[in-house]
LUMMARZA-482806 format. One record per residue (C-alpha): x, z, y; residue in one letter. Coordinates in steps of 0.02 Angstrom, whole numbers, plus 50000, padded with zeros to 5 digits. Layout:
N
+-------+-------+-------+------+
!    c1 !    c3 !    c2 ! type !
+-------+-------+-------+------+
!     X !     Z !     Y !    A !
...
+-------+-------+-------+------+
END
This chain:
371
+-------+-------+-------+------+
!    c1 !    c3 !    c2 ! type !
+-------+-------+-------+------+
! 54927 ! 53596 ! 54186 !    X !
! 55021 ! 53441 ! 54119 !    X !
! 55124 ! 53329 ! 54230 !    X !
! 55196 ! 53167 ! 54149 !    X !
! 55343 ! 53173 ! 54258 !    X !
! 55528 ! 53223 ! 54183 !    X !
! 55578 ! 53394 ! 54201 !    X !
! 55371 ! 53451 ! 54218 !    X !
! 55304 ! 53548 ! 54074 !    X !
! 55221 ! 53431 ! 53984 !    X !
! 55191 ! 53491 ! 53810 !    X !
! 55016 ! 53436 ! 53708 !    X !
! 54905 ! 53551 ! 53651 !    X !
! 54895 ! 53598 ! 53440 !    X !
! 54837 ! 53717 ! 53341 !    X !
! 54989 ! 53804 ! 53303 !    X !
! 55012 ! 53824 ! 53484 !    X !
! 54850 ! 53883 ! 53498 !    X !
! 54881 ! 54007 ! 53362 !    X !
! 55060 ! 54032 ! 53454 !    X !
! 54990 ! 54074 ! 53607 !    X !
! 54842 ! 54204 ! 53562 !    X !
! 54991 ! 54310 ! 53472 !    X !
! 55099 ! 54304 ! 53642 !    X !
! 54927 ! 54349 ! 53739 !    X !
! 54907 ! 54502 ! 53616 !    X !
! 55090 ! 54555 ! 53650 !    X !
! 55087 ! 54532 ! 53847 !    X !
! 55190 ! 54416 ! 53810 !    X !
! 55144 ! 54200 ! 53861 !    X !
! 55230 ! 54025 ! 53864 !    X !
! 55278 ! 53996 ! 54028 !    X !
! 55239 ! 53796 ! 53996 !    X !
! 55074 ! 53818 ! 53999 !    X !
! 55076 ! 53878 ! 54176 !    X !
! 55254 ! 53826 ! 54262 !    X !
! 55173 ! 53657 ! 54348 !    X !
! 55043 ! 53782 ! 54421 !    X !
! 55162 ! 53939 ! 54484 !    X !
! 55278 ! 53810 ! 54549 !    X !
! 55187 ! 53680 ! 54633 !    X !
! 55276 ! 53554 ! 54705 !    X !
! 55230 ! 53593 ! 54877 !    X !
! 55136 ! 53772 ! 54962 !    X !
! 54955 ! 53766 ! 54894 !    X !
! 54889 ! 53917 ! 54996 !    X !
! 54715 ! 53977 ! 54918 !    X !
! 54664 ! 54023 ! 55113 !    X !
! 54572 ! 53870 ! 55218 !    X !
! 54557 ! 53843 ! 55384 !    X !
! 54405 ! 53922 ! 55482 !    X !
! 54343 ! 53962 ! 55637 !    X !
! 54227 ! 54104 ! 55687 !    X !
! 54135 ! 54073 ! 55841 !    X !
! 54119 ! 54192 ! 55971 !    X !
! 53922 ! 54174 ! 55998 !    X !
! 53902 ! 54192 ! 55821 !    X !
! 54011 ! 54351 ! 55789 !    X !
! 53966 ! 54447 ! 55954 !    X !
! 53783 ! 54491 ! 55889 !    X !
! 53847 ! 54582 ! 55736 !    X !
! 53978 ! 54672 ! 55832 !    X !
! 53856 ! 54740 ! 55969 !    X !
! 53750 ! 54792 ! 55802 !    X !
! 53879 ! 54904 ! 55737 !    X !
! 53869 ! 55058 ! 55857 !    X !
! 53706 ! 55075 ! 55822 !    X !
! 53735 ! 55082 ! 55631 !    X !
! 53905 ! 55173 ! 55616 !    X !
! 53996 ! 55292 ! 55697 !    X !
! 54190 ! 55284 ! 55712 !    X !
! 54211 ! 55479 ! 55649 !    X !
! 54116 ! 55404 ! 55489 !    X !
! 54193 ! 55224 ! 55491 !    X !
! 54355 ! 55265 ! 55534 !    X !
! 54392 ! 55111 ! 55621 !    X !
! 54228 ! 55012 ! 55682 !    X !
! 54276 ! 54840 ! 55623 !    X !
! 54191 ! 54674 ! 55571 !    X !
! 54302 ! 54601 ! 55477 !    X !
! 54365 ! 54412 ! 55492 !    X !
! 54380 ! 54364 ! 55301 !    X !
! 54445 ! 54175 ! 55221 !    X !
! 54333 ! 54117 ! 55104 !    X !
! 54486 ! 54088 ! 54992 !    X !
! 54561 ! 54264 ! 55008 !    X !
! 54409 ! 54374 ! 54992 !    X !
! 54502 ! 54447 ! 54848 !    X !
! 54613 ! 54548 ! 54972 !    X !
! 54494 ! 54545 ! 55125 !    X !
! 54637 ! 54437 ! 55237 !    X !
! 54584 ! 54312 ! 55365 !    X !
! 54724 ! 54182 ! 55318 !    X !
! 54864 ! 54202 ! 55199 !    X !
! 54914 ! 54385 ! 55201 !    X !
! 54849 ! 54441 ! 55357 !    X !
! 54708 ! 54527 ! 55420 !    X !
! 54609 ! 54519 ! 55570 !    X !
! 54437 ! 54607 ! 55621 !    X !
! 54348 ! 54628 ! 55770 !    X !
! 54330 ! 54830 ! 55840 !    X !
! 54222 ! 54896 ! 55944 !    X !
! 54185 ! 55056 ! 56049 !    X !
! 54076 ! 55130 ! 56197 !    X !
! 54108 ! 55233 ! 56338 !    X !
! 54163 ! 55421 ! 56276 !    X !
! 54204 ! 55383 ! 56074 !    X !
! 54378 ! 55399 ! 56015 !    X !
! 54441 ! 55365 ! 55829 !    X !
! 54551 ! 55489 ! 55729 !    X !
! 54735 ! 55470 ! 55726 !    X !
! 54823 ! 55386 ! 55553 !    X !
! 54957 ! 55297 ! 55525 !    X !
! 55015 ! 55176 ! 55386 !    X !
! 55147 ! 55080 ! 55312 !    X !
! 55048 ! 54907 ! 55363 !    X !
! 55107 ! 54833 ! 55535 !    X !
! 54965 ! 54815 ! 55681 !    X !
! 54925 ! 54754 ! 55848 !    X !
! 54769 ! 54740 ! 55947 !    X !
! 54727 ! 54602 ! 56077 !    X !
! 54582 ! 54664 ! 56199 !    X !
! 54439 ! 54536 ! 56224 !    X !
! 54323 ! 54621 ! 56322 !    X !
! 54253 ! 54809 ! 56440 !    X !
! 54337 ! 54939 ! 56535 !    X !
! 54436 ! 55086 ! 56515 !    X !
! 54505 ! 55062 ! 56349 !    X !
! 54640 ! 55152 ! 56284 !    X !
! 54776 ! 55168 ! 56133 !    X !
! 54893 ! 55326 ! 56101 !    X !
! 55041 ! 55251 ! 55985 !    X !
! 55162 ! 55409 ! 55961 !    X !
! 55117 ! 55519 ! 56108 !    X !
! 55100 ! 55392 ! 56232 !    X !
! 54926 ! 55348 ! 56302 !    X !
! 54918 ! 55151 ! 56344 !    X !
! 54793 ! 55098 ! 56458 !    X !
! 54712 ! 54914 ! 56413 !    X !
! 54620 ! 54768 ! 56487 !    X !
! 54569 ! 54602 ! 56452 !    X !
! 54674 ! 54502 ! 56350 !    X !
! 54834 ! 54646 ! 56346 !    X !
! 54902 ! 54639 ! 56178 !    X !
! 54968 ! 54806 ! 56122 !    X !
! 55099 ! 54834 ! 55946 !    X !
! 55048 ! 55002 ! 55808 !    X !
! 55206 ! 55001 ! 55720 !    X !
! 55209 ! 55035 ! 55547 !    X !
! 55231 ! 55217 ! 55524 !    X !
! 55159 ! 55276 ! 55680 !    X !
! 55045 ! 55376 ! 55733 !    X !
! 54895 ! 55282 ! 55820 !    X !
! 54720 ! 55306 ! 55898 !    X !
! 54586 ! 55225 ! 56004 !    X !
! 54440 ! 55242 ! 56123 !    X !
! 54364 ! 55230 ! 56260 !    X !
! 54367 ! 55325 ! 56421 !    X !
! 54190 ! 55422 ! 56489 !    X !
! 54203 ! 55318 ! 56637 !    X !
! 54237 ! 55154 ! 56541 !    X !
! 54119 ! 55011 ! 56475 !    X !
! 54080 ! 54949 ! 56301 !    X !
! 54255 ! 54881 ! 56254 !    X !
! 54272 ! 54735 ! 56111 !    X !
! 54466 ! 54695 ! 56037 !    X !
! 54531 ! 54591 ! 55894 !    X !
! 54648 ! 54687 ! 55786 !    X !
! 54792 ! 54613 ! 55666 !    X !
! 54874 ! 54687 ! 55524 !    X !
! 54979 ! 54636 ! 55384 !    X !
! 54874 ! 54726 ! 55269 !    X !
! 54863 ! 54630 ! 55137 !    X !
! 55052 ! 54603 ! 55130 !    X !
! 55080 ! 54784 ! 55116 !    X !
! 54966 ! 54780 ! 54948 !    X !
! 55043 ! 54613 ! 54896 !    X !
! 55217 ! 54729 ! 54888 !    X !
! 55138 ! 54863 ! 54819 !    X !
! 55210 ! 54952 ! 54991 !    X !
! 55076 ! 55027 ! 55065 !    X !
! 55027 ! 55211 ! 55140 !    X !
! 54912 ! 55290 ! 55241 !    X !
! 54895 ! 55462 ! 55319 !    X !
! 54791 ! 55530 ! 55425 !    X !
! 54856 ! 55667 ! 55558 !    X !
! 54846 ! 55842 ! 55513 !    X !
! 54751 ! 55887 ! 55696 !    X !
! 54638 ! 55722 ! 55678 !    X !
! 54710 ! 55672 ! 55869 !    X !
! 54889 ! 55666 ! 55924 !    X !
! 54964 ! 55746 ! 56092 !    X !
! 55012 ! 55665 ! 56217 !    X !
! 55186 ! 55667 ! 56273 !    X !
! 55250 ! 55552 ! 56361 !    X !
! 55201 ! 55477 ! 56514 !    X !
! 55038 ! 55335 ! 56521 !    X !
! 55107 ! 55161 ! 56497 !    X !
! 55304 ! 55218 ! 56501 !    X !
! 55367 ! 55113 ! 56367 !    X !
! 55302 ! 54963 ! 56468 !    X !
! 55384 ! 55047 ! 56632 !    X !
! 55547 ! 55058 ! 56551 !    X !
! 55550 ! 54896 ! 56457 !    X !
! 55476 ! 54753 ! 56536 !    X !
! 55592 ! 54717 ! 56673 !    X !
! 55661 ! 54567 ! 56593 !    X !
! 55851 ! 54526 ! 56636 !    X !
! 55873 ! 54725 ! 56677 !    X !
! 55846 ! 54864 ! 56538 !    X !
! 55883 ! 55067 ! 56513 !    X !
! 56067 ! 55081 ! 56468 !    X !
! 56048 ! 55241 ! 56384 !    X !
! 55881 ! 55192 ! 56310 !    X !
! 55945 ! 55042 ! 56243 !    X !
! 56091 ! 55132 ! 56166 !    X !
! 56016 ! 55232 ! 56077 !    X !
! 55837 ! 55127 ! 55999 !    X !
! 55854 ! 55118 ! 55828 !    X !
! 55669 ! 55047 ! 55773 !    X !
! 55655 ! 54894 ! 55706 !    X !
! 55515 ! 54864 ! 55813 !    X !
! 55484 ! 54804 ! 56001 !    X !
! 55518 ! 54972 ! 56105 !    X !
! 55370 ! 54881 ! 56207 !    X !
! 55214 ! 54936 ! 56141 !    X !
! 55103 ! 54841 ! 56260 !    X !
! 55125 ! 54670 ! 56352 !    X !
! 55010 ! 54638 ! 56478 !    X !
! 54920 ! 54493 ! 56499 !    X !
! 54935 ! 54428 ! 56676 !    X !
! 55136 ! 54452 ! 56708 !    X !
! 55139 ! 54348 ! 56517 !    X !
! 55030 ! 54197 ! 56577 !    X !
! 55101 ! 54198 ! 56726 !    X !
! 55270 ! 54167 ! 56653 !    X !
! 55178 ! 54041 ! 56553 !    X !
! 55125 ! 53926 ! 56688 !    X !
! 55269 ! 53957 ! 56797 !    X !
! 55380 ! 53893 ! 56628 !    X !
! 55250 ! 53737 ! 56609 !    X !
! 55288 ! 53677 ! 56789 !    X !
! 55492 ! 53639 ! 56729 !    X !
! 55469 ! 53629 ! 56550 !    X !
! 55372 ! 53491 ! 56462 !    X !
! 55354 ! 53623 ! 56294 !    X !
! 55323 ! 53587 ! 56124 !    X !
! 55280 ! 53420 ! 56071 !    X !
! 55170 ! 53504 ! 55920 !    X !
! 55111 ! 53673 ! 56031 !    X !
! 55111 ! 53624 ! 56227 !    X !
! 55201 ! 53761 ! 56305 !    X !
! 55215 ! 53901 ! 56214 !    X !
! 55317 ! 54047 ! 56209 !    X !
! 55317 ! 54210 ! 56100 !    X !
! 55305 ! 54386 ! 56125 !    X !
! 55480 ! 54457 ! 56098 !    X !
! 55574 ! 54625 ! 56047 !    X !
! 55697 ! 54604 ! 56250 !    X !
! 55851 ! 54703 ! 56138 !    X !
! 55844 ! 54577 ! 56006 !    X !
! 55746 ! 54429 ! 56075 !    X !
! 55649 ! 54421 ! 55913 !    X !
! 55497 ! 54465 ! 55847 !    X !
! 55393 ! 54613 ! 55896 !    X !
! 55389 ! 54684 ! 55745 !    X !
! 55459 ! 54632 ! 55569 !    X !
! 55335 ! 54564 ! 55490 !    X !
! 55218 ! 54485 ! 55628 !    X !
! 55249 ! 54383 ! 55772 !    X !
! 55168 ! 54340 ! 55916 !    X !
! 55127 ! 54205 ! 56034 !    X !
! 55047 ! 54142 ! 56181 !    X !
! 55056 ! 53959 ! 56233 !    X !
! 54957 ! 53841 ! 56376 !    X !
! 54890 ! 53679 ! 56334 !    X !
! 54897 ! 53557 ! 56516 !    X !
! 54726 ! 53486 ! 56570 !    X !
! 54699 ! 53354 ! 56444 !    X !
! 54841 ! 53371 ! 56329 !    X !
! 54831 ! 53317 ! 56158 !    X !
! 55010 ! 53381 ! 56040 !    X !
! 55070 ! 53287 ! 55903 !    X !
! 55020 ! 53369 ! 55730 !    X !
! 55160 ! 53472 ! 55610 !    X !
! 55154 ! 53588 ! 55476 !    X !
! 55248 ! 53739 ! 55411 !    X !
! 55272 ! 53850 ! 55293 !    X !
! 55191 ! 54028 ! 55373 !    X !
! 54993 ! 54054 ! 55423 !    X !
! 54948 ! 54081 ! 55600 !    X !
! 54788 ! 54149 ! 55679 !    X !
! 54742 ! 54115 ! 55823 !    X !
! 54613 ! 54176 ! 55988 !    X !
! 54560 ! 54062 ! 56132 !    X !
! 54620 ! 54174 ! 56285 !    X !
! 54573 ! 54042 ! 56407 !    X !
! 54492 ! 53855 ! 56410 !    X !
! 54418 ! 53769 ! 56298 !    X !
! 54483 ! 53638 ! 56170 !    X !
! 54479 ! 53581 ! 55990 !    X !
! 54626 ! 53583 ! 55844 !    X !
! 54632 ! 53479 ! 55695 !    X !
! 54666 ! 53566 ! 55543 !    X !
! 54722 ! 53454 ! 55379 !    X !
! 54618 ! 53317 ! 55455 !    X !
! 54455 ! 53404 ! 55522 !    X !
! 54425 ! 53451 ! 55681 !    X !
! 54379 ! 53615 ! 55738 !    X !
! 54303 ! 53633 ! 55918 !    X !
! 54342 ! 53787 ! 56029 !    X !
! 54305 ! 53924 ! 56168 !    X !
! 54373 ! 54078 ! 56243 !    X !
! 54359 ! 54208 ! 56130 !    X !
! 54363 ! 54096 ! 55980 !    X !
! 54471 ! 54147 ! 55825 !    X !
! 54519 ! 54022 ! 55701 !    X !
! 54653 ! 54029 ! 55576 !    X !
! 54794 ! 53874 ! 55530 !    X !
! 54845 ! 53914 ! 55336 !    X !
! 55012 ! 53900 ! 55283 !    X !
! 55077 ! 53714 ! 55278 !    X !
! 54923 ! 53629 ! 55347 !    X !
! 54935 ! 53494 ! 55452 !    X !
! 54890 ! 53552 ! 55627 !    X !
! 54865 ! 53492 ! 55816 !    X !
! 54772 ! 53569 ! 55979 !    X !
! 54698 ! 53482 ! 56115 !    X !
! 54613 ! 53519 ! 56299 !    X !
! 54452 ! 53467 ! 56323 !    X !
! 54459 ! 53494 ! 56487 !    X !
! 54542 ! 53372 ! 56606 !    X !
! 54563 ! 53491 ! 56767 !    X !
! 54573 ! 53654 ! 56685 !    X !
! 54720 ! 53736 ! 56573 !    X !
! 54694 ! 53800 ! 56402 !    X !
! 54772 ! 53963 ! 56328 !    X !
! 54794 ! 54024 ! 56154 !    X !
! 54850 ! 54194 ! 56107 !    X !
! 54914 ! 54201 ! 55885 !    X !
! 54984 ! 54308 ! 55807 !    X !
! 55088 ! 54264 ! 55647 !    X !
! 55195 ! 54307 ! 55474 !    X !
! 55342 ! 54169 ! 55518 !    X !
! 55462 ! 54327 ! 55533 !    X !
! 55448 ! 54353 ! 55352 !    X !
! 55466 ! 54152 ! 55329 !    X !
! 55619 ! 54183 ! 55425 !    X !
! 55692 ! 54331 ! 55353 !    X !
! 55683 ! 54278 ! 55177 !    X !
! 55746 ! 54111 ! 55233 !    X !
! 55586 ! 54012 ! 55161 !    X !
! 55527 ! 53938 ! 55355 !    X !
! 55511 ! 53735 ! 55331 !    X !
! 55444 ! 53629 ! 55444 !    X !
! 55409 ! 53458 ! 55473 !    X !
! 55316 ! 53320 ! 55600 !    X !
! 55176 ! 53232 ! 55536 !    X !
! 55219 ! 53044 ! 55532 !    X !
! 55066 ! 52963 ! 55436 !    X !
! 55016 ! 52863 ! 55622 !    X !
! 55096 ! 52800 ! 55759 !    X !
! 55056 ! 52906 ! 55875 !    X !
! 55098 ! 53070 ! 55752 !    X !
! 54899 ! 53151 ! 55765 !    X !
! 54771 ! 53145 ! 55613 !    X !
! 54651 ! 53020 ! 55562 !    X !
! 54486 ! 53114 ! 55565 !    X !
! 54396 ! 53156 ! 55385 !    X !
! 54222 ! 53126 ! 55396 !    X !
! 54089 ! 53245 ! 55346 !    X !
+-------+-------+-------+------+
END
């Protein structure tokens, strides 16, 4: 990779090189000329692309998947979400990983734990349930519920319940990227349960007030809330879009937070849910950090470097690091909602977040690219 440019590696080809080179090769050894331009681009070339994966075209193969696996066998009952760019290390966009889980009435999956970070956001049935270190979480449509790294975690669903569908995250593919990653399974298969159904919640979520003695003494470096429910969250939403105009690039959006740090909700992943008004159409950005994203409410569309990408609830799509991106309402009565989750607190922590507004038109949205 040759750039004509000064201070770009820019060095012709010989034979001698040639010659040079195969003896390096044979030595683990190489020139880093010959591939500087390429490991240091002048700008994030991320290998994942943006897609979309339709809800009426993933439900049939996840209602398929009971019938051919069980979750004793499976271990997790997944169909996985995977970037045609990154099916080296099965991740959706960048260096996460999403999948789709499902599970009837009466099945339950074995407890494990790992060093990857996780979180589940529920899309669909009754009576499902998570037990993250002893405490049994109880979980409806659209909650979004945290698996810490290095926890021990199960799922199912209750005798009573209904076939229930939920998108899980992890930063899976990170954890391999670092050559970081464990897994265990428990000793006993299934945890105890010891603390009270939904306490974390109970003790946590009271906003402006929190556990004294609790709070002295949390040492995780994760969100001592292990599930946010869905309808307190959107209604802070739309109760925040009726003073604040929001995000020029996101509508009004606002993220899942740790409430003894007000950051993230867990290290390495963030999360976010934000309302698009009836109509609204943001400007477009970019940044450095990949996002993926699933239509909660509404429908809409997003344009992605250029092409446009039309959506519905239960949608998933996924914005790659440093493309150009913008949403939009379709509708002009009804609101739109998006639940993501992200890696921006790794962009963050290692100081490497950038971002910048799109200022190619006028008006700051994409030209359309045609085909």
């Amino acid at each position: 990779m040759r750039e004509d440019i000064p201070g770009r590696a820019n060095v012709a080809d010989t034979p001698e090189l040639a010659a040079y080179y195969e003896e390096l090769a044979a030595r683990e050894m190489g020139a880093l000329w010959t591939v500087a331009n390429d490991i240091e681009p002048w700008f994030p070339k991320p290998k994942s692309v943006p897609v979309i994966w339709r809800w009426q075209d993933v439900r049939p193969f996840v209602d398929r998947a009971p019938g051919l696996v069980r979750p004793e066998d499976a271990g997790r009952r997944v169909v996985m979400l995977v970037n045609p760019g990154r099916r080296d290390i099965s991740a959706a966009v960048g260096l996460l990983y999403t999948g789709v889980q499902v599970m009837d009435p009466g099945e339950c999956a074995s407890a494990h734990r790992h060093m990857a970070s996780a979180l589940r956001f529920i899309m669909e049935g009754s009576g499902a349930y998570t037990i993250v270190e002893g405490e049994r979480m109880t979980l409806g449509a659209r909650d979004f519920v945290l698996t810490p790294n290095g926890t021990w975690h199960e799922h199912g669903v209750a005798e009573g319940g209904t076939r229930s569908i939920w998108q899980d995250g992890l930063d899976i593919p990170l954890m391999n990227a670092l050559d970081a990653n464990f897994y265990a399974v428990h000793p006993d298969l299934h945890q105890g349960e010891t603390k009270p159904v939904d306490s974390s919640a109970a003790l946590w979520s009271g906003g402006i007030i929190q556990p004294t003695e609790l709070r002295k003494n949390w040492q995780k470096p994760w969100s001592p809330v292990l599930k946010y429910a869905f309808e307190p969250a959107f209604e802070a939403l739309t109760r925040a879009a009726k003073i604040h105009e929001g995000s020029p690039f996101d509508g009004v959006i606002m993220e899942y937070v740790n409430p003894l740090t007000g950051g993230p909700v867990m290290p390495t992943i963030g999360a976010s849910l934000q309302l698009l008004r009836p109509g609204q159409h943001t400007r477009a950005h970019r940044h450095t950090g990949s996002i993926v994203y699933q239509v909660a409410r509404g429908r809409g569309f997003s344009i992605i470097d250029g092409k446009r990408y039309d959506w519905s609830e239960k949608d998933i799509f996924v914005v790659p690091s440093w493309s150009l991106h913008e949403h939009g309402n379709a509708s002009e009565s009804e609101e739109a909602c998006l639940f993501s989750f992200n890696d921006l607190p790794v962009m963050r922590a290692l100081g490497i977040y950038h971002e910048e507004a799109y200022t190619g038109t006028p008006d700051g949205r994409q030209a359309i690219i045609a085909g």
